[in-house]
N, C-alpha and C positions, 0 to 999 in steps of 0.2 A: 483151752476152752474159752476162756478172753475173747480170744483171737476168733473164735468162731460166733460167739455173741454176738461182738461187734459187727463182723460180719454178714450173719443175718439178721441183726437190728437193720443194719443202714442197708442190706440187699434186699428186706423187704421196703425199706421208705420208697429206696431206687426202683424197686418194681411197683410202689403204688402209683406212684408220680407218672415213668414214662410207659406202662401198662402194655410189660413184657413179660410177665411171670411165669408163664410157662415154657416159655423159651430158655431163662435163666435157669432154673429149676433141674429142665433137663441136662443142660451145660455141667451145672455144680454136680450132679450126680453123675454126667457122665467123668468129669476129670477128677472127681475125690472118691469116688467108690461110694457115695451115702448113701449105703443102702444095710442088705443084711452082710454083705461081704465083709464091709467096713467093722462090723464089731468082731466078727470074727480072727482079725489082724491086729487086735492091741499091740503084738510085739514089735510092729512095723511103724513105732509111734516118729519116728523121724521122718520118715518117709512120709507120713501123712503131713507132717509140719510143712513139710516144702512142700505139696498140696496143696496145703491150704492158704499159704504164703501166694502162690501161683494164683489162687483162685481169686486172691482178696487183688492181685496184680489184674486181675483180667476186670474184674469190676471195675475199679478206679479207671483204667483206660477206657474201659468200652460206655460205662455213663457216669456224667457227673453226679458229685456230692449235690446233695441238696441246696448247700449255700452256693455252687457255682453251675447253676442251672442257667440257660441260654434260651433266645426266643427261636435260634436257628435251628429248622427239624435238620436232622441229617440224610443227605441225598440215598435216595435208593439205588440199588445195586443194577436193579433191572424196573427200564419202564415199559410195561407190554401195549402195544398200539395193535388192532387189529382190522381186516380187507375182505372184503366178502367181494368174489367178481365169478363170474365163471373162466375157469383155467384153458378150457379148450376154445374161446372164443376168440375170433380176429381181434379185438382190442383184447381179452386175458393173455393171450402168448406174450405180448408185448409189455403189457403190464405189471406182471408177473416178474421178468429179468429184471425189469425197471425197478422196481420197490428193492427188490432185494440188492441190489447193486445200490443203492440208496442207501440202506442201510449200511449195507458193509463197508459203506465210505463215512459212514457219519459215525460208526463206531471204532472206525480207524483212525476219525481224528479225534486226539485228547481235547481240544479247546472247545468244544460243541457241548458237549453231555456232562463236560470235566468227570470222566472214567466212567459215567454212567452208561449202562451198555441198552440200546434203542434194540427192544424185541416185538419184530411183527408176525404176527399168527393170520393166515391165510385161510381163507373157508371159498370151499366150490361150490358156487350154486347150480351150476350144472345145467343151466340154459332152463330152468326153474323160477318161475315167479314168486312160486311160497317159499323156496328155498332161498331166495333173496330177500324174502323177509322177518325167517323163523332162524337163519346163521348169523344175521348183527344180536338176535337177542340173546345167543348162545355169550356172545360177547360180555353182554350185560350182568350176564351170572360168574362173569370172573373179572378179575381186578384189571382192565383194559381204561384206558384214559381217552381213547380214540378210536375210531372207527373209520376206515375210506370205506367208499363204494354207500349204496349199491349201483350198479351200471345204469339201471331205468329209472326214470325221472316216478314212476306208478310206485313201486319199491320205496323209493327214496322218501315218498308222500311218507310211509305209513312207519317206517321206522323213525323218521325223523319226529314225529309226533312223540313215541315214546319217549327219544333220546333228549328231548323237551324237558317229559318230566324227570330222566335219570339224571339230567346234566353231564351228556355226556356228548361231546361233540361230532358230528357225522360232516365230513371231508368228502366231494366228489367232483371228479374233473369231467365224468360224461353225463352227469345228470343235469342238463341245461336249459329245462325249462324256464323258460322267462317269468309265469307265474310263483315260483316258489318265490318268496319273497322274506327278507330275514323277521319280518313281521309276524308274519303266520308262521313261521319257523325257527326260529332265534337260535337253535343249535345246530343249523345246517349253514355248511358253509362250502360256499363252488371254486372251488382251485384253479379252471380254467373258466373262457366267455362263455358268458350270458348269449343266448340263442337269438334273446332281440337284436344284439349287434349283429349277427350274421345276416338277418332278413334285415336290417338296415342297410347292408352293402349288397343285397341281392334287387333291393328297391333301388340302387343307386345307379347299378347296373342297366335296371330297366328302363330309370328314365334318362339314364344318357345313351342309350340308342335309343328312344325316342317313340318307344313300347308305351301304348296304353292298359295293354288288359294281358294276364297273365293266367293259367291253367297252374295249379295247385296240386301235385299227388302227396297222400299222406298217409299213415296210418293211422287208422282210427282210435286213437287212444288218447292220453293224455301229453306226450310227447308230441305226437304228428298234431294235434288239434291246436292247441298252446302254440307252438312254435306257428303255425297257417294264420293262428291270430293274430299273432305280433306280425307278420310276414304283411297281413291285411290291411294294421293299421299304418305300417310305416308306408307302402305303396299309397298309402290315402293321404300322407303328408304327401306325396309328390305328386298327385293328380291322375292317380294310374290305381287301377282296383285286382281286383281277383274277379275273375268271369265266373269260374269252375271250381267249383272246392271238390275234388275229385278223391273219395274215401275208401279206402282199402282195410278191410279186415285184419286187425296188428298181427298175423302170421296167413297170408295171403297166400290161394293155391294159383297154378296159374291159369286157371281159368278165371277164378277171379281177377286178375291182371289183364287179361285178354278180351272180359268185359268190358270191365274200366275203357281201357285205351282205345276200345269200339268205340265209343262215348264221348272219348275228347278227340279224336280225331273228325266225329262229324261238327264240332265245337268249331268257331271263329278263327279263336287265339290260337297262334302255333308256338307261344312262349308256354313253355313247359316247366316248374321247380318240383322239383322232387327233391321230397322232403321222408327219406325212410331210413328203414334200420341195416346194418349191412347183410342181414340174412337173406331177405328179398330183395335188396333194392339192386342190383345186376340183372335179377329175373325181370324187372321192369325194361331194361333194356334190351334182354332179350328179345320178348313179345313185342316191341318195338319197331326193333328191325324186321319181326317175321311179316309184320302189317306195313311195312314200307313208310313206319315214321320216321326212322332216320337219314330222310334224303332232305333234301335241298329244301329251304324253306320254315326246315324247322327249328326251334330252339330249348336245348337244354339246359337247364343248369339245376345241380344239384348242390345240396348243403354240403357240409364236410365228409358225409358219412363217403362220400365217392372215394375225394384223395387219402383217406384213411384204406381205406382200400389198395389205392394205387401205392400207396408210401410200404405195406405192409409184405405187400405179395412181390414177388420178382418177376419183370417183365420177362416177355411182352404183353402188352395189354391185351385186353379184349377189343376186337375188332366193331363189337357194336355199341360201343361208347366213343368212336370217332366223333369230333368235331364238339363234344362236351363240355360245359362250361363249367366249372366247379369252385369251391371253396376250399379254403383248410388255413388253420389257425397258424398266424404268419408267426415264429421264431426268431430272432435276430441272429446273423453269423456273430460266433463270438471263438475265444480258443477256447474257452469251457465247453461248449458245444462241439465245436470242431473234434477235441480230443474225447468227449463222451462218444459222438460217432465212431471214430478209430475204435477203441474200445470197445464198443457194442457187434462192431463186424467182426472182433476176435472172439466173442463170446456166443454169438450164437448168429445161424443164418436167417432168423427171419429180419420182416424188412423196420426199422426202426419209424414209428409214425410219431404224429406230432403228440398222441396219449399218452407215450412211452416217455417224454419229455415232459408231461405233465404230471404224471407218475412221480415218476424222479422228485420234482421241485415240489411235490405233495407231502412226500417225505421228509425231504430237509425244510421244508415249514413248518412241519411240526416236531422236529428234529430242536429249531432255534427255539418255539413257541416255549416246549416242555424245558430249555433248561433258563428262560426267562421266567417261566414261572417256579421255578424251583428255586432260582436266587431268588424270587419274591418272598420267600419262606414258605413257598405251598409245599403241602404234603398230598400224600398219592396214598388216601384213603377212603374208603367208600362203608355206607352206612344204608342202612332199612328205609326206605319211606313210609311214612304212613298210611299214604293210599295202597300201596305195593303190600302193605303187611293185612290190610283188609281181605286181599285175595287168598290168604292162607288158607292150606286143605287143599285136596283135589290131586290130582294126577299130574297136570302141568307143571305145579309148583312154582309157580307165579312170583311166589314171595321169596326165589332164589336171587329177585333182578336188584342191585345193587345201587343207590344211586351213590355219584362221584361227589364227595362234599366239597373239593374247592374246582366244579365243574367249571362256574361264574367265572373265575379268575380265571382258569383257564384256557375259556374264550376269551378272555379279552386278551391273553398271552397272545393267540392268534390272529387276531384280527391287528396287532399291532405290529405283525412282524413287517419289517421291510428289507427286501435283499433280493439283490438280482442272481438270477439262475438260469439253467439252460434257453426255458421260454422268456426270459427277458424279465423285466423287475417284475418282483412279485409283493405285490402292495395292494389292500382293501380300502376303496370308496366307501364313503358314508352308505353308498346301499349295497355294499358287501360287495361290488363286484370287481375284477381284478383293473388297475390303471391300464391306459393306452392299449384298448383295444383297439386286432387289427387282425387282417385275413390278406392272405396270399388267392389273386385272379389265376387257376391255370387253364390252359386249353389243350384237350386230349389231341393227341397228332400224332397220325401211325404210330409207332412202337412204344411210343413212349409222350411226354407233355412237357409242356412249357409255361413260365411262370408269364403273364400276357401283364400285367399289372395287380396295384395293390390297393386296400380299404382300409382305411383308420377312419374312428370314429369323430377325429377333429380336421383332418384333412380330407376327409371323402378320397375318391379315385384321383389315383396316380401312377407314372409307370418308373417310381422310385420307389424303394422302400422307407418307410415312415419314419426310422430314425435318421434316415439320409435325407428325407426331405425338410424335417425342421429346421436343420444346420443349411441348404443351399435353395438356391429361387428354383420356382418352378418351371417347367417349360411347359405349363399349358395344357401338355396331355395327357389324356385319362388313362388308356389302354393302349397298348398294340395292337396291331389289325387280327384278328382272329380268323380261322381256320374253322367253319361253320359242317354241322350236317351236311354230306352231298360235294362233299371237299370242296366250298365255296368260299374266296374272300368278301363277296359280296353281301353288306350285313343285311338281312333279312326284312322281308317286310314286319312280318310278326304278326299275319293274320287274312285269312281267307276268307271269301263265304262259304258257310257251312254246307256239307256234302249232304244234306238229308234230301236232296232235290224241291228245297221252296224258296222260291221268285220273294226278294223283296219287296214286301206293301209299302207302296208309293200314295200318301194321302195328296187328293188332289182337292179342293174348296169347288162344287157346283155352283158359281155363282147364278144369278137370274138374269145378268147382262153385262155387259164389255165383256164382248168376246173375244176381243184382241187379246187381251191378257189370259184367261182361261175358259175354254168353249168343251162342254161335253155335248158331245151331237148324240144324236138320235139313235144311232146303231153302237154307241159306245165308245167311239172312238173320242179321244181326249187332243186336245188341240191347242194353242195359243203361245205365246211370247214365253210365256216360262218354262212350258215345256220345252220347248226348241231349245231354250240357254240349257234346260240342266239334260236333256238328250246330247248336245253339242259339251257339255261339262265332261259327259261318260265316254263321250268318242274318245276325249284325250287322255282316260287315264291306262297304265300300263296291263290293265286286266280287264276281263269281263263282267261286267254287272247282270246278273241276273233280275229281273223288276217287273213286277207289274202295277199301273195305275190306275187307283182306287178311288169313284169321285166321292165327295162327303158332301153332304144333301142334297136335297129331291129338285134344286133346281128353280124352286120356287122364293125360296126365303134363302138371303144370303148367309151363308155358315159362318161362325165366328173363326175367325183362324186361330185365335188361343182356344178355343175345344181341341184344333187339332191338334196343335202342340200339346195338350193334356194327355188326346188319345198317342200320340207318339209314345209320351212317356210311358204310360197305362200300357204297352207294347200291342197296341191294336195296329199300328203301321210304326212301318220300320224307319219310315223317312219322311217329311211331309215339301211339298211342291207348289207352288202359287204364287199371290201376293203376299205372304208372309212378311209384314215392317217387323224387322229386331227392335223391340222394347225393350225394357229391364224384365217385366214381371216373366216377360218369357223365356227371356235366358236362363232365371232361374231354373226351368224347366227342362230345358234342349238345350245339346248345343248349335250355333249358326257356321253357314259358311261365309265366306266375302261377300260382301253387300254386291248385288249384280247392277241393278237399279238405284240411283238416290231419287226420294221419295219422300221430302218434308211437307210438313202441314201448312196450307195454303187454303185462304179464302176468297171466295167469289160470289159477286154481287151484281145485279142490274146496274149498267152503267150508260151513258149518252155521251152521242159524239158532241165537242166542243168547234163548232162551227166560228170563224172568223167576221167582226163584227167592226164598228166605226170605233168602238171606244175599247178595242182589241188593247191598244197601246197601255192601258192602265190595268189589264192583269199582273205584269209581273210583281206587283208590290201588291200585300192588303192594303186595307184603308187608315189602318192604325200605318203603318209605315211610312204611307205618301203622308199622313200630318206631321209626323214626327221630324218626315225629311222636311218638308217645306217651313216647319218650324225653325227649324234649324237654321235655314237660309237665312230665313226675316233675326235670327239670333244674330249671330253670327255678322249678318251688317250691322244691326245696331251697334256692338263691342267694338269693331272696327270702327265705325263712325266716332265714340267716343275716346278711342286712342288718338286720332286722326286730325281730330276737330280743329284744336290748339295750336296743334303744328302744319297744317296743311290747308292750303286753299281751297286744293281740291271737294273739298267737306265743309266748305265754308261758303255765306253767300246768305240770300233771303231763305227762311224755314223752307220755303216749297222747292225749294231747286235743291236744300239738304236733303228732304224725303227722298226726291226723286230718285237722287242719286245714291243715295245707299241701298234704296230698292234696284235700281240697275246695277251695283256694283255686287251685290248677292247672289243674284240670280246669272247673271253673267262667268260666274267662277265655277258653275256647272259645265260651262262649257272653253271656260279658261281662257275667254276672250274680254275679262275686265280689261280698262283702259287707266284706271285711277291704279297711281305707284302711293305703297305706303310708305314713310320716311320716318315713324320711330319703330324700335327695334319691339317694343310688346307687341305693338300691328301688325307686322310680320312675323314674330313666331305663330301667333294665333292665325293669322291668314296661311300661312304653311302647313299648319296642323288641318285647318278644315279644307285644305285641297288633298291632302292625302284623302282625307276621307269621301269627299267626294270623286277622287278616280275609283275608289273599291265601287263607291255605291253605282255609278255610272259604268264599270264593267259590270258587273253585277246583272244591271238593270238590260243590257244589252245582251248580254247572254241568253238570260229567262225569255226577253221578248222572241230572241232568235226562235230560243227553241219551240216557244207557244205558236208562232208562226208559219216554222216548217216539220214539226210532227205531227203526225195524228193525234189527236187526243181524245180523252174519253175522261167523264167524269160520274163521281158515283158519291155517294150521305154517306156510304160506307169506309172509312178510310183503311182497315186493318183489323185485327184483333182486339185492336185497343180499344176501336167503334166497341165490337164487339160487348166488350169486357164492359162498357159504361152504359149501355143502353139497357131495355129489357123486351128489345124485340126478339120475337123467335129464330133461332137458330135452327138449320136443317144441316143432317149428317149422316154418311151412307150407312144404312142397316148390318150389322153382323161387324161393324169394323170396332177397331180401337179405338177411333177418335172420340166418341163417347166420354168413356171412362177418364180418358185424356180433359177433356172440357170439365167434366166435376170435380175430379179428382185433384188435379193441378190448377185449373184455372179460375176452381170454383165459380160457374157456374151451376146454376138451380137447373135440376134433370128438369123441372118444369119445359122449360123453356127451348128445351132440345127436341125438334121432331125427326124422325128418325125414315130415310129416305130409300127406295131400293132400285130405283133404275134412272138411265139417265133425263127421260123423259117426267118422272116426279119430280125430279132437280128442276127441271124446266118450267115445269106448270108451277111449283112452289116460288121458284123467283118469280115470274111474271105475275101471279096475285098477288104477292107481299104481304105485308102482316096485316093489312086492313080486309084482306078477303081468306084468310084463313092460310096463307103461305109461310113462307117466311123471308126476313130480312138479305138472311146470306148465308151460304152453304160453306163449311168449314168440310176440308178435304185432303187425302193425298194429292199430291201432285201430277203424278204420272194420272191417276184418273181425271184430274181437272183438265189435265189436258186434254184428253181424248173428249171428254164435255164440250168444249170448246173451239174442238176443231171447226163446227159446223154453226155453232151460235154465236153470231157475232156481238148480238145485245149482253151480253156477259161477258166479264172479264173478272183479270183477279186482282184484290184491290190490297196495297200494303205489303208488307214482307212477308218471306218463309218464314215461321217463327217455331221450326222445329228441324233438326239435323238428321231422318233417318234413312233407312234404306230396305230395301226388300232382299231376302232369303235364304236360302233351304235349310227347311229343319232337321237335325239327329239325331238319336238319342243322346245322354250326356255319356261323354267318353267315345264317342263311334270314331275311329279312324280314318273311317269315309269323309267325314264331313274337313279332314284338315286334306285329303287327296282334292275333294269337289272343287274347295276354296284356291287351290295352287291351279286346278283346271280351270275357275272361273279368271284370275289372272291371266292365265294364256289366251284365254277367250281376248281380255280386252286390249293384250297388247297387241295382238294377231287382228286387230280391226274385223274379225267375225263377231266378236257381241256387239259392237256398232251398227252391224249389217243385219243382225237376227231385231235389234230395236225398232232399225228405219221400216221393215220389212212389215212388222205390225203395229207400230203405235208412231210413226210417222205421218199427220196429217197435216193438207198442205192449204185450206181453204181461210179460215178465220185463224189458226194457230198464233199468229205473230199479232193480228188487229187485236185478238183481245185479250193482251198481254201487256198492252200499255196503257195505264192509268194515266190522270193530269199529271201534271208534272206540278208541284207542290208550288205557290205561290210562297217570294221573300217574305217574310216576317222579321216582326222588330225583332225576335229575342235574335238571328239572328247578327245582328246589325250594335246590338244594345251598349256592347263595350267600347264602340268608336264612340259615337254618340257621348258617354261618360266621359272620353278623355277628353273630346272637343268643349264637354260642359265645365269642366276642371279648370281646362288652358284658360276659358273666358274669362271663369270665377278668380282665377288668379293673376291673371293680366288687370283685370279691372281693379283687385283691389291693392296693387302694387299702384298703378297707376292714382290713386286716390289718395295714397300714402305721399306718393311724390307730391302731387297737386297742394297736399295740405303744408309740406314742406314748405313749397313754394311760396303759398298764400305767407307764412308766417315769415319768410324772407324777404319777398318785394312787398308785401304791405304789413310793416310793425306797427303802424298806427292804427291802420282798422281793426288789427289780432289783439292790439293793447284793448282798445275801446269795446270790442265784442266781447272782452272779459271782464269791463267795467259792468259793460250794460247787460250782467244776465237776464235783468228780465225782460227782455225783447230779442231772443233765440234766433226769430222769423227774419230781422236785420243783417244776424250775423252768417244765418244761411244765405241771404240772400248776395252778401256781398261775396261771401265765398263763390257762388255762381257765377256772379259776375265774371269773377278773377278768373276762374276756371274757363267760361266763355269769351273771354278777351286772349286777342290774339298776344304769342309768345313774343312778337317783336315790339308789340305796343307795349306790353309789360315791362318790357325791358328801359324802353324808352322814357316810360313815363317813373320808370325809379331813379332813371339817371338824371330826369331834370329834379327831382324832390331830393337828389342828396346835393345838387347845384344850389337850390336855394338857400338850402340849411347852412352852405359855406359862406354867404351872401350874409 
């Protein structure tokens, strides 16, 4: 009896502590009989001992003593994980073999679970929406730590929300909305890619054959919308949009299908993605073929749900998904893979897809997950919430849902696992999505498809696989040549005009004159130079343009051509046609094609012929010039004369025969015919230096004469823009145009001062009054119009430079396809010498064009000139004072008496200059002479 005190003393401590009492309880009564049995057997008192002996043996083993209690819970026997998918659906057949072949391998290996046995419990929701989301909660109401599925991203929303607050994590490999995000979700985690990577290689797709706009089929739900958005935004990083968001009902009959594709076939775009589920999405291609969209010209590509398809079913394919472009979640060959294939063909016929593979490694991720967190010391316990117990009562019983108390932990079990499996490593980014995503290119081809190239989300396109192209260089190409709708190699344009039978609106500007450029005549007919370029643009390109042209305004007030670019955009016209200059503000709006015309901003002024006169000879210099030069002259012999003086006769003699000659020895070197030699060596550097510069200024000068001599000249107060820019006379500039806003905006000029002109003959009358009678100074202009101004008025010309780079036109809308076809056409125009011939043909005039085109020809100026001049004045400056240096040398050498005595006598300065003059002015040889007889004496 001891023995049984003790026993249930410390079997109940043991059952307070690790709070198993009813477990034990029944145990003791089932193997000692404690019951009424037991008192009826007193005589069997041995028997009972070794009972009870056993039972005190099964405690001690089975929990510790109080003093040798551990933090380590002990591993459970069974951890139930649970799947909700539908079983009879083309991804459940596959998913289904998958999990459970998962299992039965993770529980076949001892080192995984360490003997813990992985139990998954399956629920059919039966192609059922509410039943994908009333069988994860069934989950909830029993001890499950896990959850895969549901199959639909709409499902997924709404249990994941729960599984939120049970802490119970929810695992899905086809729920791939790009929106679910671990933020607003934190217990949902995606096993396989995120949807945005797929529409990132579908946009990569598009823009490397050279696709701008794209036709979108979807379901209208949360799935097809989400994924059309992400699809939206990535084409907008590459300059390529969605035309058509084309919306189907998320279980679509086929007539709804047969609408739809009424709808996109009168559409532009022949790039097509289909973006559906696999129940309809083959009926899409059915009704496809029945309306003759799968012929030549067209383009399909579908997201993965196609090759899932093709991977599941046994060929041969269907006939009306030839030439197909598709997707599916790329795999890497591995023998893991290799031998789960073998395997999978011995276990059942259908066809193994890439879900089935994700299936698998869903499994054994949470296979590692659950026994990392069981070494953690987690336990696999679940408890009441409080919110959960609020709901008590009722029929539902709301308050059965359990939450998981070490859920926390064992998310993050999950999210840290890293281990490569079938579909390649299976590792969580910071935003929960799996690493190196990546997709297999196939292309449907009779019987069967080929893999044309591949998508990684660091490598973009390639026609290697991604783990093979990190390790080796690339070659360059993207895809293999594909196998198009209409069994064509030839890739597709990717876009028609639309069958609805209406003519492109072609905006045309009514100007009120030059009608060279754009004439609408009187019975409607539209006419002029631009038309001709972009009628000769359409002749060259490979199809038919349907068009017609639309004038904009009444003919009287010239139209701004940015309205019409406005109304392009606004889709009031499809194209706009004219003088259209590409500016900035308008690009933002349109896009352009190749500039057909260059047409920079030029000004024109009243100018007068420069008639040939007696004192012709002295334009090529200003006035400042000719002083500077003839200063120069008179410099330049004085400095020579004073290097000269002392050593040279020639510089010597009575003062008037000195002037004379330095004044003929100056001027004389103009023309290189001086006769006096210089003989010290600063003379001649300096005389070297001012003959160089005198050949510049004497070519110079002879050149400028030439040219004032035998060109025509014209001259004009206006010199350019600059004039412009510093004066405050009136400027005039054509009505309706950009130059305007160009002059305030940039040049800041005062709108005051701008009057605004609309035919060529108010250009005329406004130059010839001027600003004194109500005109204006000078008319700022294109180009191409100045000239046609000009052709026939000779008293104008254009004064100063182009002071702007642009060109004239066609507008399209932004994205048109047209307008990069127009631009390769306006190139063949100009290398084929027809846009030369459609130019001369109307804006060729042949009267004053070239007379008044030539302004004066700019007179020399000093600035010019300025930097010879400086060095000549340097050379002087430092000849002369070298030469002064020596001189005073000299003085203190051959006359020590007068150098002593000029330092006796400072206060008479005026002496000791003067005798240094002297000496300075006394010839070299008398000097010499007259020291050699003063040092005779002194020996004497």
């Amino acid at each position: 009896m001891m023995l049984l005190t003790f026993c249930d003393h410390h079997l109940q401590r043991l059952l307070d502590h690790q709070g198993a009492l009813s477990y034990l309880i029944h145990l003791s009564h089932t193997l000692c009989g404690k019951s009424d049995s037991f008192q009826k057997q007193e005589e069997a008192a041995e028997t009972e001992k070794m009972k009870w002996l056993l039972l005190l043996l099964l405690l001690c083993h089975a929990v510790p003593l109080q003093g040798q209690s551990t933090n380590v819970s002990p591993r459970p026997q069974v951890v139930n994980i649970g799947s909700v998918f539908t079983f009879k659906s083309l991804i459940g057949k596959v998913i289904k073999v998958a999990m459970q072949a998962a299992v039965d391998d993770v529980n076949a290996n001892p080192t995984v679970l360490n003997n813990t046995r992985l139990n998954i419990i399956m629920h059919d929701t039966k192609f059922n929406g509410f039943m994908s989301i009333m069988e994860p909660l069934r989950f909830m109401e029993n001890k499950t730590v896990a959850i895969i599925g549901p199959q639909r991203p709409t499902s997924a929303r709404v249990v994941s929300h729960v599984a939120t607050e049970l802490k119970i994590p929810i695992l899905s490999f086809t729920a791939t909305d790009p929106t679910m995000s671990p933020r607003q979700f934190p217990f949902f985690i995606r096993t396989s890619q995120n949807d945005l990577f797929q529409m990132a290689a579908i946009a990569d797709i598009v823009h490397h054959y050279g696709w701008r706009e794209v036709i979108a089929i979807y379901g209208d739900d949360d799935y097809g919308q989400n994924g059309v958005a992400a699809l939206g935004d990535k084409l907008a990083e590459k300059r390529c949009r969605i035309s058509y968001k084309a919306a189907l009902p998320p279980e679509p009959t086929r007539e709804n299908i047969t609408n739809l594709l009424i709808k996109v076939a009168l559409s532009e775009s022949r790039i097509i993605v289909v973006h559906a589920y696999f129940i309809w999405g083959l009926e899409v291609f059915n009704v496809a073929q029945y309306l003759g969209m799968m012929s030549s010209g067209y383009v399909w590509i579908a997201t993965n749900w196609l090759s899932t398809i093709i991977d599941t079913n046994s060929p041969p394919l269907p006939n009306n998904i030839q030439g197909v472009i598709a997707l599916r979640l790329h795999t890497p060959d591995s023998v893991m893979k290799k031998s789960f294939v073998q395997r999978w063909r011995n276990v059942t016929n259908v066809g193994l897809s890439t879900y089935g593979l994700y299936a698998y490694d869903t499994v054994w991720l949470l296979a590692h997950a659950i026994d990392d967190y069981l070494q953690r010391g987690g336990n696999v316990s679940f408890s009441t919430s409080p919110i959960v117990s609020e709901l008590r009562g009722g029929n539902l019983h709301l308050d059965a849902l359990k939450v998981f108390d070490g859920g926390n932990v064992f998310l993050e079990s999950i999210l840290k696992v890293d281990r490569v499996g079938l579909t390649g490593r299976m590792k969580f980014t910071k935003d929960r999505n799996l690493v190196n995503p990546s997709f297999d290119v196939i292309n449907v081809i009779g019987t069967g498809h080929r893999t044309v190239g591949y998508w990684s989300d660091h490598l973009g396109l390639s026609v290697m696989p991604p783990e093979e192209l990190e390790n080796a260089s690339s070659s360059g190409q993207k895809l293999h040549s594909v196998v198009w709708p209409g069994q064509t190699t030839h890739t597709p344009r990717g876009w028609v005009f639309s069958n609805n039978g209406r003519h492109l609106r072609i905006g045309v500007p009514n100007r009120y004159r030059f009608e060279e450029v754009v004439s609408v005549q009187s019975n409607g007919i539209i006419t002029g130079f631009c038309v001709d370029v972009f009628v000769a643009a359409l002749s060259l390109l490979p199809y038919a343009v349907p068009y017609e042209l639309v004038a904009l305004g009444d003919g009287h007030d010239n139209p701004s051509n940015s309205e019409l670019v406005r109304l392009i955009t606004a889709g009031v016209f499809d194209a706009g046609v004219g003088d259209i200059t590409i500016i900035t503000e308008r690009t933002k709006m349109a896009d352009f094609t190749q500039p057909y015309v260059e047409s920079g901003l030029v000004v024109v002024a009243p100018v007068r012929k420069l008639g040939s006169n007696a004192m012709a000879f002295l334009r090529p210099f200003t006035p400042q010039m000719w002083l500077i030069a003839a200063s120069s002259f008179l410099i330049v012999g004085a400095v020579i004369w004073c290097l000269e003086h002392k050593h040279n006769d020639e510089f010597r003699g009575p003062p008037r025969r000195q002037v004379i000659t330095t004044f003929w020895f100056s001027f004389s070197t103009l023309f290189f015919s001086h006769r006096e030699t210089t003989v010290s060596n600063l003379g001649r550097i300096v005389l070297l230096i001012w003959l160089f510069i005198v050949l510049i200024i004497n070519s110079s000068y002879t050149a400028s004469l030439t040219s004032i001599l035998t060109v025509h000249q014209l001259s004009s107060p206006i010199k350019g823009i600059e004039t412009l820019q510093t004066n405050n006379d009136p400027i005039g500039y054509p009505q309706g145009s950009f130059v305007r806003d160009y002059l305030v905006n940039e040049l800041r000029i005062h709108e005051s001062r701008l009057v605004p002109l609309w035919s060529p003959e108010e250009y005329e009358k406004a130059l010839r009054d001027g600003p004194g009678k109500g005109g204006v100074a000078a008319i700022v202009g294109e180009r191409a119009y100045i000239e046609l101004f000009l052709s026939n008025r000779c008293e104008f010309g254009i004064v100063g430079q182009e002071f702007t780079k642009t060109g004239w036109g066609f507008a399209f809308p932004r994205n048109s396809p047209l307008a990069v076809d127009v631009s390769t056409a306006i190139l063949q125009l100009s290398e084929n010498g027809d846009l030369q011939r459609i130019r001369d043909k109307w804006l060729l005039r042949k009267a004053c064009s070239l007379q008044g085109a030539e302004i004066e020809v700019d007179r020399l100026e000093l600035k010019s000139f300025w930097g010879l001049f400086v060095v000549c004045g340097l050379a002087c400056v430092v000849a002369l004072a070298v030469y002064i240096v020596m001189m005073i040398r000299k003085f203190g050498r051959h006359c020590p008496v007068e150098a002593e005595g000029s330092i006796r006598r400072r206060s008479s300065p005026s002496a000791s200059i003067h005798s240094f003059l002297s000496f300075v002015k006394e010839k070299e040889e008398d000097v010499k002479a007259r020291s050699s007889r003063e040092r005779q004496l002194e020996h004497i």
